[in-house]
C-alpha positions as CSV (number, residue, x, y, z in Angstrom):
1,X,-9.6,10.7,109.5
2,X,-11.7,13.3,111.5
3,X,-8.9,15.1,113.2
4,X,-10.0,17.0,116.5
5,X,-7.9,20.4,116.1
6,X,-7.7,21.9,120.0
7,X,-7.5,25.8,119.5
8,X,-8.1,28.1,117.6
9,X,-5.2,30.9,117.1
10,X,-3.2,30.9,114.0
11,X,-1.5,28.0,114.3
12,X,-4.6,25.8,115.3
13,X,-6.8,27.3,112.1
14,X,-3.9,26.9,109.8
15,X,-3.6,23.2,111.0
16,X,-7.0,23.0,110.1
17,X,-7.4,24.4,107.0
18,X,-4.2,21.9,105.6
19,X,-6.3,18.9,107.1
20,X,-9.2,19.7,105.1
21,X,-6.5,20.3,101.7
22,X,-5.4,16.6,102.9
23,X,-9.2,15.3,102.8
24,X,-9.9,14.9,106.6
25,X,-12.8,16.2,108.6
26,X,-12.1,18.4,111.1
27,X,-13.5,19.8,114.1
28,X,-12.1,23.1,116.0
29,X,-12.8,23.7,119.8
30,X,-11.8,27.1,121.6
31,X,-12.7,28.7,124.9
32,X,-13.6,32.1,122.8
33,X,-16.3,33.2,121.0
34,X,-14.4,33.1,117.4
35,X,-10.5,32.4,116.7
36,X,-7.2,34.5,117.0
37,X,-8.9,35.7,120.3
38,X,-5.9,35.8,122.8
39,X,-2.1,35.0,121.9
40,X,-3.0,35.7,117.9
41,X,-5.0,39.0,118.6
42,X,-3.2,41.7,118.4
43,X,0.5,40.7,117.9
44,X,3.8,42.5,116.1
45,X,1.8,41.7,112.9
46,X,5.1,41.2,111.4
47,X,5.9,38.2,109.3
48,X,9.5,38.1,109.9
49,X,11.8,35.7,108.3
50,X,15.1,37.6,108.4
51,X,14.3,37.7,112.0
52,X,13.9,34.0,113.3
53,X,16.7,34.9,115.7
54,X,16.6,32.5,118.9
55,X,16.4,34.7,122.6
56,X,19.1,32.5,123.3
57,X,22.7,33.7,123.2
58,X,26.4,34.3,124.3
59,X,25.2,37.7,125.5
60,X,21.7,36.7,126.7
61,X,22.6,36.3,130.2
62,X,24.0,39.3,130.9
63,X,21.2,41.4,129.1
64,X,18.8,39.4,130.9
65,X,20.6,40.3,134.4
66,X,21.0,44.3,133.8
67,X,17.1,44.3,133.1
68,X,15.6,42.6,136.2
69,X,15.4,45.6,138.4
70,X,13.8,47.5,135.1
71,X,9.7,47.7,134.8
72,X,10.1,48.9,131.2
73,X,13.2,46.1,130.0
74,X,12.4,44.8,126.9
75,X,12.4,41.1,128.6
76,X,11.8,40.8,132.3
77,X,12.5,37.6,134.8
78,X,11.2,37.5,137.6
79,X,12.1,34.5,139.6
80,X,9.0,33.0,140.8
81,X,8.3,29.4,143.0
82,X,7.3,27.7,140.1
83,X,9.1,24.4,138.8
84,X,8.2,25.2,135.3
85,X,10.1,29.0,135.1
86,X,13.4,27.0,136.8
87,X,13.4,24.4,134.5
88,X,12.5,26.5,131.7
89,X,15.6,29.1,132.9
90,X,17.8,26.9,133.3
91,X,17.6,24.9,129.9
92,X,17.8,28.3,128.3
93,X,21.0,28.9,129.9
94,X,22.3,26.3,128.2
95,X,21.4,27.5,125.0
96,X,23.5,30.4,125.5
97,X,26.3,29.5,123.6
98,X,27.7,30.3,119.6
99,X,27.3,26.5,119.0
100,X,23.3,26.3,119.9
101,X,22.6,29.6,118.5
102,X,24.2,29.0,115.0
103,X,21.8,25.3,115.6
104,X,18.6,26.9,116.2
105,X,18.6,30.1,114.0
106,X,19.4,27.6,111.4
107,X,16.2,25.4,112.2
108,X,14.0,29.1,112.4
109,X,15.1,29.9,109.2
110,X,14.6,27.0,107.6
111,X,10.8,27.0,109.1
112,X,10.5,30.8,108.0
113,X,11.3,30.8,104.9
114,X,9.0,27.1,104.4
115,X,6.0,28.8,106.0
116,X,6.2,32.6,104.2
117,X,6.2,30.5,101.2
118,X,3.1,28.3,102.2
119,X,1.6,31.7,103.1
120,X,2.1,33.5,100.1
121,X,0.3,30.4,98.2
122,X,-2.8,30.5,100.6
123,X,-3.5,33.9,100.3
124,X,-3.0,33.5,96.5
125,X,-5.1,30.4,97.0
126,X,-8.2,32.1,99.0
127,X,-7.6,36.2,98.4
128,X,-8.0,36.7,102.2
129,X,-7.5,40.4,102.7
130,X,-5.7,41.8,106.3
131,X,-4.2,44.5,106.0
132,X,-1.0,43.0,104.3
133,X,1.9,45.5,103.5
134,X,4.6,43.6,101.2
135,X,7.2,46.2,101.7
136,X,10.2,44.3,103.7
137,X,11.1,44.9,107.5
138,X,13.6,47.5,108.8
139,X,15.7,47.2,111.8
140,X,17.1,49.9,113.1
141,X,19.8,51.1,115.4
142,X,20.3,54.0,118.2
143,X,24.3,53.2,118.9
144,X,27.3,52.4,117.3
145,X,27.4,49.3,119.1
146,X,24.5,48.2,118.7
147,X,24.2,48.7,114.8
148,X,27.5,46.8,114.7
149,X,26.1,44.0,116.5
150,X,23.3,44.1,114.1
151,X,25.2,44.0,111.3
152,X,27.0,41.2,112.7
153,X,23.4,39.5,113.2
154,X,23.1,40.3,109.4
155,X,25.8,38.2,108.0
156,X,24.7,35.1,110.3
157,X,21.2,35.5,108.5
158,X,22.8,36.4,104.7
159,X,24.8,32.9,105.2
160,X,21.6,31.0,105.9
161,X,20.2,32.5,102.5
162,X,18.0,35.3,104.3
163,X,18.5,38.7,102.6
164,X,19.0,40.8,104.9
165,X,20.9,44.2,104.4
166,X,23.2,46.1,106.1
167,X,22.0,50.0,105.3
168,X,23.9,53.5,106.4
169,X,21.7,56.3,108.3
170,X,20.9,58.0,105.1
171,X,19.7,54.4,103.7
172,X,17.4,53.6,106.3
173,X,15.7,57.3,106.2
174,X,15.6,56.4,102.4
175,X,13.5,53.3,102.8
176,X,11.3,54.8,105.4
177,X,11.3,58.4,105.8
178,X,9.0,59.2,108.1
179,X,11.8,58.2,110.3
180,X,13.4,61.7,109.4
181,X,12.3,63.6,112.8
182,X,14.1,60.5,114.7
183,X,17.2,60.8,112.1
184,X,19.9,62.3,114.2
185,X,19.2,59.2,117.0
186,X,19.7,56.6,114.0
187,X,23.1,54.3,113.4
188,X,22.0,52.6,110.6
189,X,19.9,49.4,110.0
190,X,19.6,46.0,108.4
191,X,16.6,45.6,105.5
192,X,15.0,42.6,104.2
193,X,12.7,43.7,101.4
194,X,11.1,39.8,101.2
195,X,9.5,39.9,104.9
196,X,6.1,41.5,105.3
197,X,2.8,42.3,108.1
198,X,-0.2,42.1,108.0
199,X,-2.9,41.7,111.0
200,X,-2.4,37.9,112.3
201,X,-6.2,38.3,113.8
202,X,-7.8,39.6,110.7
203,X,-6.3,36.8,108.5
204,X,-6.9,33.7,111.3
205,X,-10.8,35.0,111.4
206,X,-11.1,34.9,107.7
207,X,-8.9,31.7,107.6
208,X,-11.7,30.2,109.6
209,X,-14.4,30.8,107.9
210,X,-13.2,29.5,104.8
211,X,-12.6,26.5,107.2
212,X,-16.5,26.1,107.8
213,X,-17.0,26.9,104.3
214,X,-15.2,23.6,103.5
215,X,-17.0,21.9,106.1
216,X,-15.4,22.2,109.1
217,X,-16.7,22.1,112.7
218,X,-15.7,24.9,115.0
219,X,-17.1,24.4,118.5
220,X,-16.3,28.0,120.2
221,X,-17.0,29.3,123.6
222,X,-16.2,25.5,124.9
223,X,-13.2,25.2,127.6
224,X,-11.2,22.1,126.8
225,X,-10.8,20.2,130.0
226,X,-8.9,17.0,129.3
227,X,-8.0,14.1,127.0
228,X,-9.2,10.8,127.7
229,X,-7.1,8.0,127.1
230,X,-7.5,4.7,126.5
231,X,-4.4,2.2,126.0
232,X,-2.1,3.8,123.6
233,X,-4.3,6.4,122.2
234,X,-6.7,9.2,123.0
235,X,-10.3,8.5,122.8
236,X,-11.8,12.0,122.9
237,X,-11.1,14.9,124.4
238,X,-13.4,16.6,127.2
239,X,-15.2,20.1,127.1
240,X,-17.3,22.2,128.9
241,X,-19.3,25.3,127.8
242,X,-18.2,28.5,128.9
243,X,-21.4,30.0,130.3
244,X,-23.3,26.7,130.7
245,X,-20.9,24.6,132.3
246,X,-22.4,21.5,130.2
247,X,-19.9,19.2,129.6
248,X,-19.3,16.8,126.6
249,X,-16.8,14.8,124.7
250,X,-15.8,15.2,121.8
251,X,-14.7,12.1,119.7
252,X,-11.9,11.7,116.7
253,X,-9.5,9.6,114.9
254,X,-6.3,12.1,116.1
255,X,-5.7,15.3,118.1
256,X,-3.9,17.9,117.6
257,X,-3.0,20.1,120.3
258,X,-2.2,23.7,119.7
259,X,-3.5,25.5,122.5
260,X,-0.4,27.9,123.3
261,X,1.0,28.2,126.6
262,X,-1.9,26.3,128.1
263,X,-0.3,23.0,125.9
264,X,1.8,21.5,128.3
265,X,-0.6,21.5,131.6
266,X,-3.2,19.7,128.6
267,X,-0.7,16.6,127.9
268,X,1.2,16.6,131.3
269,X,-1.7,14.1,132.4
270,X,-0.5,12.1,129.3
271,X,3.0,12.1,130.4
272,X,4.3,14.5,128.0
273,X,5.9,17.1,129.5
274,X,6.6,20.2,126.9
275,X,9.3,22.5,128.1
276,X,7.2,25.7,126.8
277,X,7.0,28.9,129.2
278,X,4.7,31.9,128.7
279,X,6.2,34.9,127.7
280,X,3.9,38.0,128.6
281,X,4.1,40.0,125.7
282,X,2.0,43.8,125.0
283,X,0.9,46.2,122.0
284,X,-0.7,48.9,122.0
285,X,-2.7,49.8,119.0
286,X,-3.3,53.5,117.9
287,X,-5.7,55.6,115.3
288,X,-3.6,57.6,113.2
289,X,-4.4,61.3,113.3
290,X,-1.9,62.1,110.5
291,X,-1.2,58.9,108.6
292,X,0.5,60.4,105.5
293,X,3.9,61.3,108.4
294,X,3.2,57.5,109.6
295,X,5.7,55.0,108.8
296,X,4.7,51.8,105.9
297,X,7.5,50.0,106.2
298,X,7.5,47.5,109.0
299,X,9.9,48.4,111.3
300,X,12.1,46.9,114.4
301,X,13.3,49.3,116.7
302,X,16.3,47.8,118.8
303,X,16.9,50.0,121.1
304,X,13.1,49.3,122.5
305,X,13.0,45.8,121.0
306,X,9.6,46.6,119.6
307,X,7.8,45.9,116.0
308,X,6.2,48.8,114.9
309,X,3.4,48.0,112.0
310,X,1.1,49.9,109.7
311,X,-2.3,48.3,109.6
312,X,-4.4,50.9,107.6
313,X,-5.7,53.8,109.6
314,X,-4.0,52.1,112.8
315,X,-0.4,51.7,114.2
316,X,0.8,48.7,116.2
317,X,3.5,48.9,118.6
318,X,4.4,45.4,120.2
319,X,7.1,44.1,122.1
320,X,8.6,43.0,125.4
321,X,8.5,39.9,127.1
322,X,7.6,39.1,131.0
323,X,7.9,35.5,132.4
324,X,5.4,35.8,135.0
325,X,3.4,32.3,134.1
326,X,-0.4,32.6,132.9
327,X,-1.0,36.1,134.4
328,X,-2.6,38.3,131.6
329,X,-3.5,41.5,133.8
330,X,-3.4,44.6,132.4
331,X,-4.0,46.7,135.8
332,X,-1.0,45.9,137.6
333,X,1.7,48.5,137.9
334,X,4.6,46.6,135.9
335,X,1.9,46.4,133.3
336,X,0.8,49.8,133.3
337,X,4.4,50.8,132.8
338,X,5.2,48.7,129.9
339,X,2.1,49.7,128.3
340,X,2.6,53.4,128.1
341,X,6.6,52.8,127.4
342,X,5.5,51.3,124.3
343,X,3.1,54.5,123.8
344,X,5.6,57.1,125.0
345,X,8.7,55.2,122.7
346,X,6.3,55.7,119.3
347,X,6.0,59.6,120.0
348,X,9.2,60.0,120.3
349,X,10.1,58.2,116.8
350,X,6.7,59.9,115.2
351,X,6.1,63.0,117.4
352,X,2.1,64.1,116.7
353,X,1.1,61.2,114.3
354,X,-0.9,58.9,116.5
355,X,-4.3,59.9,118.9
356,X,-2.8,59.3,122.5
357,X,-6.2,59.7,123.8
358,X,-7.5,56.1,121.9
359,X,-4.7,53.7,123.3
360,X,-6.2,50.4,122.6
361,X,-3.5,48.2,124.9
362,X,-3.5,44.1,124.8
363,X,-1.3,41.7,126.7
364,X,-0.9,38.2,125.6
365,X,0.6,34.7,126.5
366,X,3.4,33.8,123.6
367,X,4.4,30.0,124.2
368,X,8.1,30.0,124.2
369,X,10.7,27.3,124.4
370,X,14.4,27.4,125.5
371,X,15.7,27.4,121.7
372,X,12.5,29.1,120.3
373,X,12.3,26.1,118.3
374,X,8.4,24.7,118.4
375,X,7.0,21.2,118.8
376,X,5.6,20.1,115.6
377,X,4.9,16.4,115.6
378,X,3.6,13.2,117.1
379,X,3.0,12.5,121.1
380,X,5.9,10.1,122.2
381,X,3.7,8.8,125.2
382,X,0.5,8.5,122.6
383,X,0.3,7.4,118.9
384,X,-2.6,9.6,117.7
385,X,-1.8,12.8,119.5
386,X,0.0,15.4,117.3
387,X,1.6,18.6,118.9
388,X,1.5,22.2,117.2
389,X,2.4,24.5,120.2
390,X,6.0,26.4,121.5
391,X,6.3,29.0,118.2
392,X,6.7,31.7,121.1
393,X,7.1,35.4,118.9
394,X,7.2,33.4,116.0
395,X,3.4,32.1,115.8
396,X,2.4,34.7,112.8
397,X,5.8,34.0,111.3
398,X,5.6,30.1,111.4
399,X,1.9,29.9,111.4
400,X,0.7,28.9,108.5
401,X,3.9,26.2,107.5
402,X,3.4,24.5,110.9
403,X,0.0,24.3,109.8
404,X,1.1,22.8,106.6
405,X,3.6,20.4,107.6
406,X,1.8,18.9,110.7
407,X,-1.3,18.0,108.0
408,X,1.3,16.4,105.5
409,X,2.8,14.2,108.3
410,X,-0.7,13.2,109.9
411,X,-1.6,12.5,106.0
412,X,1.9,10.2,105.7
413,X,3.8,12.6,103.5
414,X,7.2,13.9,104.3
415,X,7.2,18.0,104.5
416,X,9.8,19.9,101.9
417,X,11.1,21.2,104.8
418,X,14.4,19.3,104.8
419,X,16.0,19.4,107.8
420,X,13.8,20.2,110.7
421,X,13.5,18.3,113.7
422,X,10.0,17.4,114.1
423,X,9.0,16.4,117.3
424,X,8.4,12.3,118.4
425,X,8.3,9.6,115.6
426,X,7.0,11.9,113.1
427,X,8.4,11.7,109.4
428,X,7.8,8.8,107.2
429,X,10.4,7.2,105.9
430,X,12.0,9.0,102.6
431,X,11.1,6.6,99.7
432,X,13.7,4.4,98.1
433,X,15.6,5.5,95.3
434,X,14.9,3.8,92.0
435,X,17.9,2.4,90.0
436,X,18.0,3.5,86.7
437,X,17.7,1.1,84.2
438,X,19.7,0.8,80.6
């Protein structure tokens, strides 16, 4: 078939790079000027298995309520006139209870752990380098209570096969000790030595260009404007040019969209209406001035609920969440302030090790869902649209088995991902068993 792949972030190029392993020819559009260029940019860089937790839970609501009249609270809500937020609240809500968290986490994992594997075998595959650090993820904790919820947290993940250790004060400052000037301020933590970072931009870019080197099409710098349809199926898909304004239309056998948060006002037209809500998220990236004090391992610091990475010379500090809609300003004074809290928390863990003065700040839109569970699959209102959209903090984590399975089920194959719920009519049935025969 030649597939029409509809963005380009990590999840769109890792789409298209398992079409092209499936034999199709494929053709990328994106409004930027190369991929990875907004939600995929500058991210957590972590690739986090042991922690495809859901947002939703028993306690959810009441963290969510103490935090509304905080700037700086790790996830902010502020109730807007917007159908979309309600509807996307309220169907959290009820995800909020022991029953649909133990469901979900148990779907993340399963698409985790699928996806670092499919990951591990591309790089392997390709030798794309970005920065990669294979030296586990550390959580840590600044209470009692909160290290025993953690460790808590821990078992749910150990009985879903993650590995994902439950480590005293002195353990923690063992596995990272540039964490020793913070020492006194640490509970304990939870380690799983199998997760990893790396920069999700770096590897996307690269991950493109092996695209084209294969063959593929990338059509940047074009704004995707709408889907045409006619009877059951799409017959192209719309696009402009960003700084001519000349339009086009770009023809295929199947679409895939994977355009983020800007996914469900793409296919509402089509009478699919995705439940996926942006979620505002910042980093701010730093220069090391002394990197030998700087941290390696990957870290999560709870308290903050920020991902801390090493990526060479450079620290990354990202976290928070913000459910404005599509706003990605930087200059507004709720933005200002959760920028420099994510500045101000890394000097106090790592007092002196990063240049203040070159604070390199991003905001970006991460596609969330109520159960942080994404649509992978087929259109229900149209039989060659595929979905690839909704991974919310998960994109870098999930990218590149989403990728993977969404190729294998346009291609007719069931995915080894046991299991999952794939969105619409999507998985072929499981061939018959053969009898054996005397």
């Amino acid at each position: 078939m030649k597939v029409v792949v509809l963005g380009a972030g990590i999840i769109g190029v890792a789409t298209a790079w398992y079409l092209l392993e499936e034999g199709h020819e494929v053709v990328v559009v994106d409004r930027q000027e190369d991929a990875a260029m907004e939600t995929s940019f500058a991210n957590g860089a972590q690739i986090s298995v042991s922690f495809c937790e859901p947002w939703a839970n028993a306690g959810a609501p009441f963290k969510v309520a103490k935090w509304l009249l905080r700037d700086d609270s790790p996830l902010l809500f502020r109730p807007r006139l917007e159908v979309a937020q309600w509807r996307w609240g309220l169907s959290f809500l009820t995800q909020c209870t022991n029953a649909a968290f133990e469901r979900n986490v148990e779907q993340l994992v399963r698409l985790g752990r699928y996806s670092h594997e499919s990951l591990k075998s591309l790089v392997a595959q390709t030798g794309i380098e970005y920065e990669r650090l294979e030296r586990g993820i550390l959580h840590f904790f600044s209470s009692q209570a909160d290290f025993d919820a953690g460790a808590a947290g821990a078992e749910v993940m150990r009985a879903h096969g993650v590995d994902r250790r439950v480590l005293s004060r002195d353990e923690v400052l063992k596995v990272e000790p540039a964490l020793r000037a913070f020492g006194n301020n640490i509970f304990g933590g939870t380690f799983t030595p199998s997760d990893e970072s790396g920069d999700a931009r770096v590897f996307t870019q690269k991950l493109a260009q092996a695209c084209i080197a294969r063959g593929a099409t990338f059509l940047y710098g074009h704004d995707i404007l709408a889907l045409q349809r006619e009877g059951q199926a799409v017959s192209g898909a719309q696009i402009a040019h960003v700084r001519t304004g000349q339009k086009s239309v770009v023809k295929g056998d199947a679409f895939v969209a994977a355009m983020a948060s800007y996914t469900p006002q793409l296919l509402k037209p089509l009478g699919e209406f995705l439940n996926i809500y942006p979620a505002k998220g910042y980093s701010a990236t730093l220069r090391l001035k002394k990197p030998e004090q700087a941290s390696v391992v990957s870290l999560l610091d709870d308290t903050r609920k920020i991902a801390i990475s090493r990526l060479g010379d450079y620290v990354r500090i990202a976290g928070t969440a913000e459910l404005v809609g599509l706003d990605t300003s930087l200059d507004t004074p709720t933005s200002r302030v959760r920028c420099d809290a994510l500045v101000k928390r890394y000097e106090e863990l790592f007092p002196g090790v990063a240049d203040l003065g070159e604070r390199n700040y991003w905001t970006g839109l991460r596609p969330s869902t109520p159960t942080n569970i994404p649509y992978i699959g087929r259109s229900k209102k149209v039989s060659n649209l595929w979905l690839n959209a909704g991974h919310g903090t998960l994109g870098w984590t999930h990218g590149a088995g989403s990728g993977r399975a969404l190729a294998e089920l346009m291609s007719g194959k069931r995915p080894a991902l046991e299991g999952f719920g794939f969105y619409g009519d999507a998985l072929p049935a499981a061939p018959a068993r053969r009898m054996a025969t005397a």
